[in-house]
C-alpha positions as CSV (number, residue, x, y, z in Angstrom):
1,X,-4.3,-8.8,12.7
2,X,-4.1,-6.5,9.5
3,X,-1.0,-5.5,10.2
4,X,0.4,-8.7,10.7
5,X,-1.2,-9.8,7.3
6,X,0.4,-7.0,5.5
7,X,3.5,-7.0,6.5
8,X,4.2,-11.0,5.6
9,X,2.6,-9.9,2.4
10,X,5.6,-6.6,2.4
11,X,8.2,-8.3,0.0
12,X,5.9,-9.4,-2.9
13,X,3.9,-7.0,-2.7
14,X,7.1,-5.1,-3.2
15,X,8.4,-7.4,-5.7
16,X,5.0,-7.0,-8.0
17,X,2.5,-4.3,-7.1
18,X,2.4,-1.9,-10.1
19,X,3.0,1.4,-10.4
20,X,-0.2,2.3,-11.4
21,X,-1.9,0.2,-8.7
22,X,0.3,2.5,-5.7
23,X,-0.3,5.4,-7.4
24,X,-4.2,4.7,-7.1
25,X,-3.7,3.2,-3.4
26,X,-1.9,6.8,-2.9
27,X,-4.7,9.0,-4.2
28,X,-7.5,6.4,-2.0
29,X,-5.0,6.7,1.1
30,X,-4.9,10.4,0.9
31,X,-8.9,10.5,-0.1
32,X,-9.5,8.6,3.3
33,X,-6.8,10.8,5.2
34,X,-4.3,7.9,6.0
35,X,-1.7,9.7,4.4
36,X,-1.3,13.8,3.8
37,X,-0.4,15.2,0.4
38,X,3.4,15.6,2.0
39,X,3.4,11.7,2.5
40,X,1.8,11.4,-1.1
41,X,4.4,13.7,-3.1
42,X,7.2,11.8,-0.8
43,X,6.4,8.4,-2.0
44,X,5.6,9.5,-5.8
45,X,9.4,11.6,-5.9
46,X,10.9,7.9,-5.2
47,X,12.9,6.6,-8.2
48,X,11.6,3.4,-8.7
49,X,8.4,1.5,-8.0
50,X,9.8,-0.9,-5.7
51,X,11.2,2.1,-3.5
52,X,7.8,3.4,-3.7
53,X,6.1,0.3,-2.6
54,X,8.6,-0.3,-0.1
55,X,8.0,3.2,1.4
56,X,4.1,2.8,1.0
57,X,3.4,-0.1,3.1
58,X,6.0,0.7,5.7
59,X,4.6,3.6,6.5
60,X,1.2,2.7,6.8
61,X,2.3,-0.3,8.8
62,X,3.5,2.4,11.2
63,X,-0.4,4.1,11.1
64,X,-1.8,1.1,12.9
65,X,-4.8,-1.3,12.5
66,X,-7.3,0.9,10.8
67,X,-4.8,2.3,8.5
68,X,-3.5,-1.3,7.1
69,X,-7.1,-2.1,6.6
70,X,-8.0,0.7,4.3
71,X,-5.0,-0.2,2.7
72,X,-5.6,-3.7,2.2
73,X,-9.2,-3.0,1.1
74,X,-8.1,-0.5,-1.3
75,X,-5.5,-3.0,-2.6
76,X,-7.7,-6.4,-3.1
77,X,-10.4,-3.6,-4.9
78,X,-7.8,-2.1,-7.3
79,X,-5.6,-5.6,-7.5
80,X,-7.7,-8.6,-7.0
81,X,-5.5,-11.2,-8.5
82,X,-2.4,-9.9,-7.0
83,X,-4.2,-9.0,-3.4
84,X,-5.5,-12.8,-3.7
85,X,-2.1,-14.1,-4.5
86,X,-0.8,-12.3,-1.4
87,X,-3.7,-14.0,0.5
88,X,-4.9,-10.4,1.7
89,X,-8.2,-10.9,1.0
C-alpha cells in the first residue's frame, strides 16, 4: 500500500520536493536506520535536487513497506502542503 502510494507520487515529488526538505528526510531516514551514512553521502554528492530526489525515493521504494512509511511520515511532517498535494497523507 505505501509503496504503491509513493511511487505514483515519484515524479512530482521529483518535480517539487526541495532541497532542504530531502536533506531533512535524509538525516530522519538515516536517524531511523532506513538508510546508512554511505546511502546518505551518495544521494547528497548528486548534482542537482531532482537527481537527488529521484535517487531518494527509488531507493527506499526498494527497502519495502516499512521503509516507504517512515518516509512518507517524515515527508507529510516536514512538507505538509506538498505531502497533501501528493495525496500522501
Amino acid at each position: 500500500m505505501e509503496e504503491e502510494k509513493l511511487f505514483s507520487a515519484r515524479t512530482e515529488f521529483v518535480n517539487r520536493v526541495s532541497t532542504s526538505v530531502i536533506k531533512d528526510l535524509l538525516d530522519k531516514l538515516l536517524q531511523e536506520k532506513v538508510v546508512n551514512s554511505g546511502e546518505m553521502e551518495s544521494v547528497r554528492a548528486m548534482a542537482s535536487r531532482a537527481e537527488q530526489a529521484r535517487e531518494l525515493i527509488d531507493m527506499v521504494l526498494k527497502k519495502g513497506q516499512l521503509a516507504c512509511k517512515i518516509l512518507i511520515d517524515a515527508f507529510c511532517e516536514l512538507d505538509p502542503f506538498l505531502s497533501e498535494f501528493l495525496q500522501l497523507q
